[in-house]
Biopython code that builds the backbone (N, CA, C, O; Angstrom):
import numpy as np
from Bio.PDB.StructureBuilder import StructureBuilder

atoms = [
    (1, "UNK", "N", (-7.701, -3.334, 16.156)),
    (1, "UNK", "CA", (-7.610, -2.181, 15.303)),
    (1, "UNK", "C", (-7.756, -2.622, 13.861)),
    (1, "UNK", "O", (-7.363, -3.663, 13.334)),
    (2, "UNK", "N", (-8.443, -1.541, 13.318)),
    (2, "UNK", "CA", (-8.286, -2.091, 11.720)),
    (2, "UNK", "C", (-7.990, -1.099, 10.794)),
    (2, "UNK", "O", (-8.844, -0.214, 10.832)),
    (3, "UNK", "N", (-7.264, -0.934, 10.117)),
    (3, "UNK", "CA", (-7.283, 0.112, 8.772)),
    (3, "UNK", "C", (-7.707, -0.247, 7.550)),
    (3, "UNK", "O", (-7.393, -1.402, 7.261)),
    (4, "UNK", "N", (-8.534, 0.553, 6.433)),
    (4, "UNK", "CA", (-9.135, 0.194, 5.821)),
    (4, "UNK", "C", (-9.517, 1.284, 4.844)),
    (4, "UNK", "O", (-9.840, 2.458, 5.020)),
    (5, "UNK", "N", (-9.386, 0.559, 3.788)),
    (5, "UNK", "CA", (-9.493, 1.438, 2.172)),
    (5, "UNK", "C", (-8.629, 2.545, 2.384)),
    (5, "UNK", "O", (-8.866, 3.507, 3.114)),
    (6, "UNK", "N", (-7.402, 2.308, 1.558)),
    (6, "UNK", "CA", (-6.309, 2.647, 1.837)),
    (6, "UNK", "C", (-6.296, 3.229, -0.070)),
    (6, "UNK", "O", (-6.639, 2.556, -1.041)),
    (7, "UNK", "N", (-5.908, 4.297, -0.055)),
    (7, "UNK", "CA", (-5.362, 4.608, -2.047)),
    (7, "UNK", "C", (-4.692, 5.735, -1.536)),
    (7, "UNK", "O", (-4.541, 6.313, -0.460)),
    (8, "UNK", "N", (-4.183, 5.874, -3.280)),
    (8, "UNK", "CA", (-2.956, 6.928, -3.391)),
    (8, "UNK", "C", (-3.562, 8.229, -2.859)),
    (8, "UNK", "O", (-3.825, 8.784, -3.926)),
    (9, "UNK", "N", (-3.884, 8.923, -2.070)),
    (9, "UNK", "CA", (-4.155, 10.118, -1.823)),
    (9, "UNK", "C", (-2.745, 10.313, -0.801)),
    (9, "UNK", "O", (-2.331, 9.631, 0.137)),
    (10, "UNK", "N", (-2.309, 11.370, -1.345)),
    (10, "UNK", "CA", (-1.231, 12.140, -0.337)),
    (10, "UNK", "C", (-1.919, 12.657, 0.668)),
    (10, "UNK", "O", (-3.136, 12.554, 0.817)),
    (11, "UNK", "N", (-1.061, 13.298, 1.472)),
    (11, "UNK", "CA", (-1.746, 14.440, 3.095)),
    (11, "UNK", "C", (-2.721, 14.936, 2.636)),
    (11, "UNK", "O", (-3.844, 14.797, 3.120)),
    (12, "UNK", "N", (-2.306, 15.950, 1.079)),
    (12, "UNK", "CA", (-3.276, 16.942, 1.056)),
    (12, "UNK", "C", (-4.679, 16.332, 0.564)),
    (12, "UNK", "O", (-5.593, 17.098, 0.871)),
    (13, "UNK", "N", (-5.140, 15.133, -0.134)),
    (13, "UNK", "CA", (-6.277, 14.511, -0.440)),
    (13, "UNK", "C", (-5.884, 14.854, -1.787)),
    (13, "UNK", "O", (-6.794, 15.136, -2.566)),
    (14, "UNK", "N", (-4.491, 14.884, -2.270)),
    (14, "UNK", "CA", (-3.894, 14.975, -4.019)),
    (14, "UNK", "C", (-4.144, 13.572, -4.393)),
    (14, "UNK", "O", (-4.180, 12.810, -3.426)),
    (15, "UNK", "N", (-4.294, 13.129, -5.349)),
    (15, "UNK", "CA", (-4.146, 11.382, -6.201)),
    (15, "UNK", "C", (-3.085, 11.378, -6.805)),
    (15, "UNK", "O", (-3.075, 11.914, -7.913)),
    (16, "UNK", "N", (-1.939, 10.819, -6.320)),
    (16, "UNK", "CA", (-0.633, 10.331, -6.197)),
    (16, "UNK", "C", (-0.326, 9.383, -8.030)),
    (16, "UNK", "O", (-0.798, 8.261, -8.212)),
    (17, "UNK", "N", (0.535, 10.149, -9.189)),
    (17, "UNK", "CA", (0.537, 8.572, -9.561)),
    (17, "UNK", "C", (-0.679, 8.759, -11.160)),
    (17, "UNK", "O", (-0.573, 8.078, -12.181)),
    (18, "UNK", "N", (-1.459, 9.569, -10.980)),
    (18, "UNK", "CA", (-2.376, 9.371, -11.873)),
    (18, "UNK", "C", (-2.898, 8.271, -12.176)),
    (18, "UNK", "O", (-3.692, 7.789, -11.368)),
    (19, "UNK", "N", (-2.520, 7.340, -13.795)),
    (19, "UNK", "CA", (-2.973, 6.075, -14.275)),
    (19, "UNK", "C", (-1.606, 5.382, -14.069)),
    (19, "UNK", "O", (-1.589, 4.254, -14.563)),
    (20, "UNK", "N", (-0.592, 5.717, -13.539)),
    (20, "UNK", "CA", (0.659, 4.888, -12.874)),
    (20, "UNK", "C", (0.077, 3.941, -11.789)),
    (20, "UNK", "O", (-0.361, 4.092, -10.648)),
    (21, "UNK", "N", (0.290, 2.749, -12.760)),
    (21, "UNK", "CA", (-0.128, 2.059, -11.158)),
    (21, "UNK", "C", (0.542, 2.138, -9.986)),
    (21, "UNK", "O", (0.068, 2.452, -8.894)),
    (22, "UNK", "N", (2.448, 1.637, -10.428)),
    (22, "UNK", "CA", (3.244, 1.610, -9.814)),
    (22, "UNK", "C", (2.994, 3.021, -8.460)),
    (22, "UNK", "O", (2.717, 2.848, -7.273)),
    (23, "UNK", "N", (3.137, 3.873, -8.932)),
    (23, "UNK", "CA", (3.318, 5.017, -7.957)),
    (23, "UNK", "C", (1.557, 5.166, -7.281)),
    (23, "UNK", "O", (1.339, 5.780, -6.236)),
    (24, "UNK", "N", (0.958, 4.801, -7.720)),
    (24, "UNK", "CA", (-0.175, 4.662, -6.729)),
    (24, "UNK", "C", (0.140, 3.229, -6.009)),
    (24, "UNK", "O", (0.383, 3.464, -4.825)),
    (25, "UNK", "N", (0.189, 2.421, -6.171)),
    (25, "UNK", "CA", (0.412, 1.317, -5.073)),
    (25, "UNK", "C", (1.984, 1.783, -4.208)),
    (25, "UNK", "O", (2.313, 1.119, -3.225)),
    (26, "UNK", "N", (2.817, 2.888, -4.658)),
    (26, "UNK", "CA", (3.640, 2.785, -3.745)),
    (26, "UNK", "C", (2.843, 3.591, -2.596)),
    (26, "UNK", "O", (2.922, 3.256, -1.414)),
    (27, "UNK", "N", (1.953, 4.843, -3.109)),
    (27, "UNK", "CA", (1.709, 5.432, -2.204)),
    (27, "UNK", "C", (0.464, 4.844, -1.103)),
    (27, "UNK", "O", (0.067, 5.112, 0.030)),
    (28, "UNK", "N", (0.245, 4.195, -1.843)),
    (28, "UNK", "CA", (-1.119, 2.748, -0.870)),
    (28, "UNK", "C", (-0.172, 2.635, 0.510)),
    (28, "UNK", "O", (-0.300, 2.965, 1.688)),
    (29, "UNK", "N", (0.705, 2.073, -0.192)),
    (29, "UNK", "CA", (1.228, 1.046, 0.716)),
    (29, "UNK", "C", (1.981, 2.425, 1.904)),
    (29, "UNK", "O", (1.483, 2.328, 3.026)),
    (30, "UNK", "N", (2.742, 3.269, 1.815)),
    (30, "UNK", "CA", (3.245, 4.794, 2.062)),
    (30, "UNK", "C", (2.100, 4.797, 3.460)),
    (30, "UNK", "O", (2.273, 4.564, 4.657)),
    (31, "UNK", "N", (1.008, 5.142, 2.732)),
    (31, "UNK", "CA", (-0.276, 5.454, 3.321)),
    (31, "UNK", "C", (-0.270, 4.278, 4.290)),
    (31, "UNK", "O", (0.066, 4.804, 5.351)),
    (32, "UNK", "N", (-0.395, 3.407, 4.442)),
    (32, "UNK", "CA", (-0.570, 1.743, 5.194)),
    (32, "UNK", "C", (0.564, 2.355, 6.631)),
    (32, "UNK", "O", (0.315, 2.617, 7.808)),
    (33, "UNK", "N", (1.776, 2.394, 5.850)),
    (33, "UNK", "CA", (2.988, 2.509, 7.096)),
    (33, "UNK", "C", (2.560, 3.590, 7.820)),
    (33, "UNK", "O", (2.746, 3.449, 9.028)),
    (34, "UNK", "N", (1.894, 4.938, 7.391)),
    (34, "UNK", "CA", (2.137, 5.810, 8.576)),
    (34, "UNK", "C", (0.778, 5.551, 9.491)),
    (34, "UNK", "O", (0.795, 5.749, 10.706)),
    (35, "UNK", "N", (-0.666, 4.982, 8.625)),
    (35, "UNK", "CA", (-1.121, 4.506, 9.698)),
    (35, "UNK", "C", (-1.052, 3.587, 10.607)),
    (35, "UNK", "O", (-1.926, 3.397, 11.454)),
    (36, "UNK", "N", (0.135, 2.863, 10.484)),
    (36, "UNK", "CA", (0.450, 1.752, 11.703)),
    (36, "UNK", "C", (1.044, 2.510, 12.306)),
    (36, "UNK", "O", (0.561, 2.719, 13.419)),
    (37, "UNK", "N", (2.266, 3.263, 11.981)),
    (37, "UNK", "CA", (3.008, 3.988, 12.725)),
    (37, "UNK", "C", (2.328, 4.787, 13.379)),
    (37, "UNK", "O", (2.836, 5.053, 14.468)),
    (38, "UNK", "N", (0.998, 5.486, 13.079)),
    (38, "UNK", "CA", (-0.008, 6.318, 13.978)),
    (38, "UNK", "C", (0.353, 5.531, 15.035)),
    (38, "UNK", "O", (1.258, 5.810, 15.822)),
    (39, "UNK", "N", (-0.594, 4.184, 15.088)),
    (39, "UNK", "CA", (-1.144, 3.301, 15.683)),
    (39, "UNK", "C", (-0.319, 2.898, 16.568)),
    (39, "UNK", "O", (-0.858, 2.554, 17.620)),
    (40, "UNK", "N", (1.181, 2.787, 16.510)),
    (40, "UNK", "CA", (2.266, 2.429, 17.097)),
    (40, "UNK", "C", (2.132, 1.214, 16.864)),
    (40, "UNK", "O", (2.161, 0.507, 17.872)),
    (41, "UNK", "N", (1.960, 0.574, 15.657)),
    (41, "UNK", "CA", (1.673, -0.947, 15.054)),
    (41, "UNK", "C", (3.062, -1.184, 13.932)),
    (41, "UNK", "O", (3.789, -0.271, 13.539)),
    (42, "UNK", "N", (3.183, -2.555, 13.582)),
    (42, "UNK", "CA", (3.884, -2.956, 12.700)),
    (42, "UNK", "C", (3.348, -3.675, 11.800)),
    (42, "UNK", "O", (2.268, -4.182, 12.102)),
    (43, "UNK", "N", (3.854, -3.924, 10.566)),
    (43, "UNK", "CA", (3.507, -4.660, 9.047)),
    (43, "UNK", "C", (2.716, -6.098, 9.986)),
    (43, "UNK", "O", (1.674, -6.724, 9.792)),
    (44, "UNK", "N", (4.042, -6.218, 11.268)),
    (44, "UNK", "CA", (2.986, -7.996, 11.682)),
    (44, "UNK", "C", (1.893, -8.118, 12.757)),
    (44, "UNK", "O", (1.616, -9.076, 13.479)),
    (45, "UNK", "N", (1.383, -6.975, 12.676)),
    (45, "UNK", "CA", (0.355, -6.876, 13.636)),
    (45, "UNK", "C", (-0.581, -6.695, 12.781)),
    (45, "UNK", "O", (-1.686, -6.649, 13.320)),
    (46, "UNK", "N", (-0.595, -6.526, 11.222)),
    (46, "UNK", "CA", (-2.270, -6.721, 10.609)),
    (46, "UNK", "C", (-2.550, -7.891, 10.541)),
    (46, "UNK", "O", (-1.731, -8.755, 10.854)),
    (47, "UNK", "N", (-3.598, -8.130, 10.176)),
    (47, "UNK", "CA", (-4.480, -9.184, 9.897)),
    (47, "UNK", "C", (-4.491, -9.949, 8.931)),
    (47, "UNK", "O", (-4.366, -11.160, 8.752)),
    (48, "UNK", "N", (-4.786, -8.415, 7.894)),
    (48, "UNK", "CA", (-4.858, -9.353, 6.283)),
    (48, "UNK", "C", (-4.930, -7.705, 5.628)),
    (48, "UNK", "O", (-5.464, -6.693, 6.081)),
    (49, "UNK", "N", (-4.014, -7.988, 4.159)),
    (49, "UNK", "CA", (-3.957, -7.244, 3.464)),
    (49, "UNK", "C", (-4.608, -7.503, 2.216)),
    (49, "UNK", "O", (-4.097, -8.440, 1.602)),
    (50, "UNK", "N", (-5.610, -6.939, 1.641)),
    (50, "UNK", "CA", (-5.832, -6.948, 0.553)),
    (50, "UNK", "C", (-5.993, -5.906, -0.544)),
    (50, "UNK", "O", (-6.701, -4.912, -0.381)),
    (51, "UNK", "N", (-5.249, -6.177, -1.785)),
    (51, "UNK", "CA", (-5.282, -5.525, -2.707)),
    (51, "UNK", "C", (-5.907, -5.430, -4.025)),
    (51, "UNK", "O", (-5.948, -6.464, -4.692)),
    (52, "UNK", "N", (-6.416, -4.320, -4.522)),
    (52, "UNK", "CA", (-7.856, -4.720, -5.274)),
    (52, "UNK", "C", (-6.743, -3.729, -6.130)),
    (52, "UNK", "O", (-5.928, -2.922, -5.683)),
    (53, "UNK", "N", (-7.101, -4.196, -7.789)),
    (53, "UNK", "CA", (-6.197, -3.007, -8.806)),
    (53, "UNK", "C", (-7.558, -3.082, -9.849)),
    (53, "UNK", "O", (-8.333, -4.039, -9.846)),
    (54, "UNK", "N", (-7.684, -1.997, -10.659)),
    (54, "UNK", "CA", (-9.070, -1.759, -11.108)),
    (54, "UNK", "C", (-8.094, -1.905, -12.853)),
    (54, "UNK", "O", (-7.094, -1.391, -13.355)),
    (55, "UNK", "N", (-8.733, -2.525, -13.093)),
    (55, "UNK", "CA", (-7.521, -3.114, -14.312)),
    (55, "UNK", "C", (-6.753, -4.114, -14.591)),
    (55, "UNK", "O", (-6.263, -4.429, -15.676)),
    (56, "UNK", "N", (-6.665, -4.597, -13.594)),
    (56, "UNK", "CA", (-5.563, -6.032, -13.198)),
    (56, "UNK", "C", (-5.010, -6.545, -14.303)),
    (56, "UNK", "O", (-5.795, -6.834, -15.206)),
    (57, "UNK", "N", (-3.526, -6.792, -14.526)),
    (57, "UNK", "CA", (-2.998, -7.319, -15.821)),
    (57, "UNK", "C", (-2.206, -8.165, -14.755)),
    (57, "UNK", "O", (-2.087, -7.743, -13.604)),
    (58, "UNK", "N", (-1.588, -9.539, -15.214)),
    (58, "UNK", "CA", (-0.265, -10.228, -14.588)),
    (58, "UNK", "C", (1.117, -8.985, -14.992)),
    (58, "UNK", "O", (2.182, -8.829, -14.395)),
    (59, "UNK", "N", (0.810, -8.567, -15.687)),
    (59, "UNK", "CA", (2.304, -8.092, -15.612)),
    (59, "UNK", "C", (1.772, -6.823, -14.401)),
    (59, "UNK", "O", (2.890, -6.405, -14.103)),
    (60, "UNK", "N", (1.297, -6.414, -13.988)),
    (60, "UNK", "CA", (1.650, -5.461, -12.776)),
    (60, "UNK", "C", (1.834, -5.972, -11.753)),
    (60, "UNK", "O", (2.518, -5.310, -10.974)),
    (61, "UNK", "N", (1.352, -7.305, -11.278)),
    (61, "UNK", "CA", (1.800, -8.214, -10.346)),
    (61, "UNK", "C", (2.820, -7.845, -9.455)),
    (61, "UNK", "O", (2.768, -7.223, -8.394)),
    (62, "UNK", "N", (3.819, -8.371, -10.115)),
    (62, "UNK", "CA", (5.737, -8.536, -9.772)),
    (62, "UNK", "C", (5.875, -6.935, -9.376)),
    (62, "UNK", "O", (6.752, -6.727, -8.537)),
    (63, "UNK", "N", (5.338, -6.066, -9.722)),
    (63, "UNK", "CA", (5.899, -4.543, -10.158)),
    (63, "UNK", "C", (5.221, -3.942, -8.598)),
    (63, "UNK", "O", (5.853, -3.327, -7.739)),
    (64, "UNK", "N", (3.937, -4.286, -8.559)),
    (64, "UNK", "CA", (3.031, -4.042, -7.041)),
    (64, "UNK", "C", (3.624, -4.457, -5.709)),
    (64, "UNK", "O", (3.911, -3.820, -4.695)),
    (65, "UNK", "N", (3.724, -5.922, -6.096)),
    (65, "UNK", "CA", (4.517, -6.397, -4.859)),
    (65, "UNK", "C", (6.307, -5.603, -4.204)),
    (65, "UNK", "O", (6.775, -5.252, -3.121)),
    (66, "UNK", "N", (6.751, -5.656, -5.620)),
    (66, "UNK", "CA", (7.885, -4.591, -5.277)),
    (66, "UNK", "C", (7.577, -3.684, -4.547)),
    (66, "UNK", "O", (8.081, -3.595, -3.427)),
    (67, "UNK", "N", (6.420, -2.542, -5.138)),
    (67, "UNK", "CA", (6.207, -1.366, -4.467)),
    (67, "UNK", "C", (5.949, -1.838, -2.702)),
    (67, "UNK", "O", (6.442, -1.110, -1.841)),
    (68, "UNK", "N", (5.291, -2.868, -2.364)),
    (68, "UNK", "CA", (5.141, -3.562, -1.236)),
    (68, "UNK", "C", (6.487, -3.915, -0.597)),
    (68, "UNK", "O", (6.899, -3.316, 0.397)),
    (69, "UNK", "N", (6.992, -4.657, -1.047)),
    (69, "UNK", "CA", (8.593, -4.711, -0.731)),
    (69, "UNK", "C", (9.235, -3.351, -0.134)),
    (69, "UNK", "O", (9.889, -3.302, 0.908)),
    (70, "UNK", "N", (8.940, -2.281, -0.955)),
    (70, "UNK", "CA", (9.770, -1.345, -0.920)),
    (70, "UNK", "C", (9.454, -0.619, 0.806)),
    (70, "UNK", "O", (10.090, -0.193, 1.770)),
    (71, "UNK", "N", (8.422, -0.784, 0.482)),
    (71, "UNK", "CA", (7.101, -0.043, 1.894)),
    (71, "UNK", "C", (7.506, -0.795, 3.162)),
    (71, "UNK", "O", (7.885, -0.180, 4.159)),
    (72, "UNK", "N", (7.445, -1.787, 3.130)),
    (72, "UNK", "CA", (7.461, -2.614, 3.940)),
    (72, "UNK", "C", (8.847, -3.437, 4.436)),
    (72, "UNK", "O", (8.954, -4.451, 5.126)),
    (73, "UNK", "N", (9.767, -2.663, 3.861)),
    (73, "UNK", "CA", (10.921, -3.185, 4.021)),
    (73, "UNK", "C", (11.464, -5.016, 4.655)),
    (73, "UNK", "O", (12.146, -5.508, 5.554)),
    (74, "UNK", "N", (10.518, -5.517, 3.342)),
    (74, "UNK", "CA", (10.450, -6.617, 3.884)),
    (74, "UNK", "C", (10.000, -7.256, 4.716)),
    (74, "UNK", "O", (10.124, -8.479, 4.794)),
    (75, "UNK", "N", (9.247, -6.374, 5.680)),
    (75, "UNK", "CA", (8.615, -7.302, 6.573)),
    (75, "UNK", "C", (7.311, -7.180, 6.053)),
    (75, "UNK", "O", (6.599, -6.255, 6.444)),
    (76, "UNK", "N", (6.822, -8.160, 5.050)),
    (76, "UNK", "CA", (5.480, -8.261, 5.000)),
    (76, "UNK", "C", (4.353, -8.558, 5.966)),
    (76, "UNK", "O", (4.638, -9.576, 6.597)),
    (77, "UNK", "N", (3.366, -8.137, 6.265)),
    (77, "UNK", "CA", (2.163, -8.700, 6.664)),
    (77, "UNK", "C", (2.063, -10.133, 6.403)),
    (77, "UNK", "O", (1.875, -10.539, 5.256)),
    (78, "UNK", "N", (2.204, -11.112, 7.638)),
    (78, "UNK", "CA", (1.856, -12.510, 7.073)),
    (78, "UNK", "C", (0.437, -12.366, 8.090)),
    (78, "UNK", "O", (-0.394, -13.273, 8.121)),
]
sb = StructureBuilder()
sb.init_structure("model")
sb.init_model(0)
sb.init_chain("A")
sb.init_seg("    ")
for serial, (resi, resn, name, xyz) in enumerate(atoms, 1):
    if name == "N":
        sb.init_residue(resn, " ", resi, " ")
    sb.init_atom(name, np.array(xyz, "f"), 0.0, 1.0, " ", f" {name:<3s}", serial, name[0])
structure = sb.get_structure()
């Protein structure tokens, strides 16, 4: 199985978050869990996660991964 190109769009196809990164990568990641949970999958049954930010600064780094943290309640994707 694979999931793929994943962004802030809520149910309704709204953009979550505006120019917030934070709240668009929470809702990435939001988005990620319920399609595993479709899937009847977990964080350790992907493959590989990758995250692309259109802007990239180091300081959103630490702040993204949180939002990941938060999603993922720790169990990251290894």
């Amino acid at each position: 199985m694979a999931i793929s190109g994943q962004v802030a769009l809520d149910a309704s196809g709204a953009l979550v978050g505006g120019t917030e990164y934070i709240a668009q990568a929470c809702q990435c990641f939001a988005n990620i869990c319920e399609a595993l949970a479709a899937l009847n999958a977990q964080p350790r049954d992907c493959l590989q996660i990758r995250i692309y930010v259109v802007g990239q600064r180091q300081d959103l780094v630490s702040a993204i991964f949180d939002a990941g943290n938060q999603a993922f309640g720790g169990d990251w994707p290894t």
